[in-house]
C-alpha positions as YAML, in Angstrom:
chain: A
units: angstrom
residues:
- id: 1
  name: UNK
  ca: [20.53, -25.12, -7.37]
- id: 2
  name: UNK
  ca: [17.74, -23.63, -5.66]
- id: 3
  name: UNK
  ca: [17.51, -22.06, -2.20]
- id: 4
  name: UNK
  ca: [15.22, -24.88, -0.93]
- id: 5
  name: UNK
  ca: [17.95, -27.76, -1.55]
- id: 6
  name: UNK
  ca: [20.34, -26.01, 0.75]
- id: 7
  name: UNK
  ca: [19.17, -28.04, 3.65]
- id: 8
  name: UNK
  ca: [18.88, -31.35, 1.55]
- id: 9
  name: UNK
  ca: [22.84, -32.42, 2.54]
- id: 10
  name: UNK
  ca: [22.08, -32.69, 5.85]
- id: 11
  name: UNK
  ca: [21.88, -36.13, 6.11]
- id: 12
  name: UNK
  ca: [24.81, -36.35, 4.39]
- id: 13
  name: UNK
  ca: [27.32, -34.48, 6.57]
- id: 14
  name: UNK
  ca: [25.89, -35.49, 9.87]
- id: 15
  name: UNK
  ca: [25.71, -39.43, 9.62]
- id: 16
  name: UNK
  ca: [24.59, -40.27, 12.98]
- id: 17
  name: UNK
  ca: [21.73, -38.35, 12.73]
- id: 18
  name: UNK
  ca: [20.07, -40.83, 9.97]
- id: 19
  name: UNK
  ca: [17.99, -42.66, 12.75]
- id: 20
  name: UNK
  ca: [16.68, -39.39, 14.11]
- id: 21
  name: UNK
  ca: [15.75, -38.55, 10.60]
- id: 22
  name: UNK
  ca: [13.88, -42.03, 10.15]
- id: 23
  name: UNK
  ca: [11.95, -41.68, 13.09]
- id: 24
  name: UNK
  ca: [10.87, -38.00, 12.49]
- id: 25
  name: UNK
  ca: [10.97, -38.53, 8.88]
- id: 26
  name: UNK
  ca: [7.71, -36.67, 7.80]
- id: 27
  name: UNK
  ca: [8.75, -33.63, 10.12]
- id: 28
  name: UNK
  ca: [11.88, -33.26, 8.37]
- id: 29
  name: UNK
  ca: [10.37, -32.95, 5.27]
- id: 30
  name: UNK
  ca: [7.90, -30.82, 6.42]
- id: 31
  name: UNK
  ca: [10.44, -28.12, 7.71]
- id: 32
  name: UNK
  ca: [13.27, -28.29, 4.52]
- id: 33
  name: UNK
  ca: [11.08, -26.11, 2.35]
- id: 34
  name: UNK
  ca: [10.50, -23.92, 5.48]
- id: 35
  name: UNK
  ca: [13.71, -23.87, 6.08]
- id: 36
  name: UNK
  ca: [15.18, -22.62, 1.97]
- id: 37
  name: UNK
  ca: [11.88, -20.63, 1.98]
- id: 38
  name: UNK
  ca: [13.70, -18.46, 5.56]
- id: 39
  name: UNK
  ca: [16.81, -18.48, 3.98]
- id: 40
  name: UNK
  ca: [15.55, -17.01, 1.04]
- id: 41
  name: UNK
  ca: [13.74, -14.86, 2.90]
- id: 42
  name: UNK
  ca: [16.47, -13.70, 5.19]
- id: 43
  name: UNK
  ca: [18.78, -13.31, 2.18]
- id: 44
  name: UNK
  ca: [15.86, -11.04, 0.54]
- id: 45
  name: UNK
  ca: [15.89, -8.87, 4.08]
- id: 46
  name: UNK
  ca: [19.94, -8.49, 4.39]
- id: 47
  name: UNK
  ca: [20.04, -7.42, 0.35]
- id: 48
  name: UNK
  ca: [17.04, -5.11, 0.81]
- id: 49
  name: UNK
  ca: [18.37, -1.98, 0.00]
- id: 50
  name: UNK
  ca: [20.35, -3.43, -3.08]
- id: 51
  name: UNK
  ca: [17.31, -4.55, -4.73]
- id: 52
  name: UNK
  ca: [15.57, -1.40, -3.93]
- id: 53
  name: UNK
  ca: [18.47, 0.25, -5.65]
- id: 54
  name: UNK
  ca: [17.91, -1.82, -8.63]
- id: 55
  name: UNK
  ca: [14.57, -1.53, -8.71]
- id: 56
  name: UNK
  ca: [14.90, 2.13, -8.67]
- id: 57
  name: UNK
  ca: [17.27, 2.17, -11.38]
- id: 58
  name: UNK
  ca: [15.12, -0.29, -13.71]
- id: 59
  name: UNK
  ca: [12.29, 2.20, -13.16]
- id: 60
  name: UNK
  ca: [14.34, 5.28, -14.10]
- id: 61
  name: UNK
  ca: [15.31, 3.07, -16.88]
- id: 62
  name: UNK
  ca: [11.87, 2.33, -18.90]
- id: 63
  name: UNK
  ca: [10.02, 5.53, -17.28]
- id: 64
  name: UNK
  ca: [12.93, 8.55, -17.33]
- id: 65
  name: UNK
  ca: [11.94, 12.07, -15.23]
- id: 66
  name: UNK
  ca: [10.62, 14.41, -17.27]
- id: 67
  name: UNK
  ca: [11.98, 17.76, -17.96]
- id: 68
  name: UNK
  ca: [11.54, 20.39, -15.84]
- id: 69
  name: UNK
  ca: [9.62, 22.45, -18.72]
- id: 70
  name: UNK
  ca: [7.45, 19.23, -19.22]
- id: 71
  name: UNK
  ca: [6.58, 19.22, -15.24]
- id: 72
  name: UNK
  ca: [6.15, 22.63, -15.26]
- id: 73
  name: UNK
  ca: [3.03, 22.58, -18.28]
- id: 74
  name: UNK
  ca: [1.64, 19.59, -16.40]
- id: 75
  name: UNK
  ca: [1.17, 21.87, -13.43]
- id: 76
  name: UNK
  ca: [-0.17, 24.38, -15.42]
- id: 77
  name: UNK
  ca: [-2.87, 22.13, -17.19]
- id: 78
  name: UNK
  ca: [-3.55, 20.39, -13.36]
- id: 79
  name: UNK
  ca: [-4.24, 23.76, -12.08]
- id: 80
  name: UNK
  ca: [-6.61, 24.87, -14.93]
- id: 81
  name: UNK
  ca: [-8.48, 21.88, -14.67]
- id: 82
  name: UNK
  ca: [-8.78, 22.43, -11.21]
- id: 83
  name: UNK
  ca: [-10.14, 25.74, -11.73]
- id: 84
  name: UNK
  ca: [-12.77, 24.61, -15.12]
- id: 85
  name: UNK
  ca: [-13.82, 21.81, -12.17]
- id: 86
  name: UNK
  ca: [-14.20, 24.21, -9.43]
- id: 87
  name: UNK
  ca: [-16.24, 26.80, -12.09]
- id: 88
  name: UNK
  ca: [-18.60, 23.52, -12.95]
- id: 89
  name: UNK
  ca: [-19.28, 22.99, -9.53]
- id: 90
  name: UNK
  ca: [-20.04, 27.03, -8.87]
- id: 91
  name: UNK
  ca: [-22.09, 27.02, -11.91]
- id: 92
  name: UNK
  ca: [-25.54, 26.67, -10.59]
- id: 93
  name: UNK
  ca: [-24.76, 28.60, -6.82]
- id: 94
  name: UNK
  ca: [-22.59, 31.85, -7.71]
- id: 95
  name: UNK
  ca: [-22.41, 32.31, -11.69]
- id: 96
  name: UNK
  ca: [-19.90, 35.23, -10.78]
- id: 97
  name: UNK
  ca: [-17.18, 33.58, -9.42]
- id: 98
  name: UNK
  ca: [-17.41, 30.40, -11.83]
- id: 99
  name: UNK
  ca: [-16.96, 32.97, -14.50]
- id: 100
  name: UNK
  ca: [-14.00, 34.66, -12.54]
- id: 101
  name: UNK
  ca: [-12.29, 31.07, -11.92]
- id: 102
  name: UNK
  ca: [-13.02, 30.24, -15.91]
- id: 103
  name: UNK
  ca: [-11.68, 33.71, -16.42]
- id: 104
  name: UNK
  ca: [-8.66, 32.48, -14.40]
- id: 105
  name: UNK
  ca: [-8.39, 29.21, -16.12]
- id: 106
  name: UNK
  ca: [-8.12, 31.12, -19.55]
- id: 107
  name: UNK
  ca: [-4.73, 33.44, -18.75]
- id: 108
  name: UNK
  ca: [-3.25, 29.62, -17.88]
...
């Protein structure tokens, strides 16, 4: 059962409105998929943080944190690539401190 049939039994529990839905036949149909469609998405809004949760804990699931030694050397490389970037773009202007920043880049 989908959430789009939810507001099919209307007809059914309320039989005095049949002639209403006759004459505004097309409108009715019109609105029931609007209608599943906002209770979907109202359900989706209440159960928000829930599925963040899960969401959260599929991700830790497939991609786990790394280590704190593992962060720690990808700092290290991110900073000396920073500095062998910084040194290429010094190159041409001041020689001197590109050198000191590869110098830099080499004690890690």
């Amino acid at each position: 059962m989908s959430f789009t049939m939810l507001a099919v039994p209307f007809e059914n529990a309320l039989p005095f409105a049949r002639p209403v839905l006759t004459s505004f036949g097309i409108a009715i149909v019109a609105l029931r998929p609007l209608l599943g469609f906002g209770l979907l998405a109202a359900l989706l809004w209440l159960f928000k943080p829930l599925l963040r949760g899960v969401a959260r804990a599929v991700l830790i699931l497939f991609q786990p944190r790394q280590t704190l030694t593992q962060r720690t050397a990808r700092r290290n490389l991110d900073s000396v690539r920073m500095l062998h970037r910084m040194a290429r773009d010094l190159d041409t202007q001041q020689p001197n401190v590109a050198a000191e920043l590869r110098l830099l880049a080499a004690r890690g």
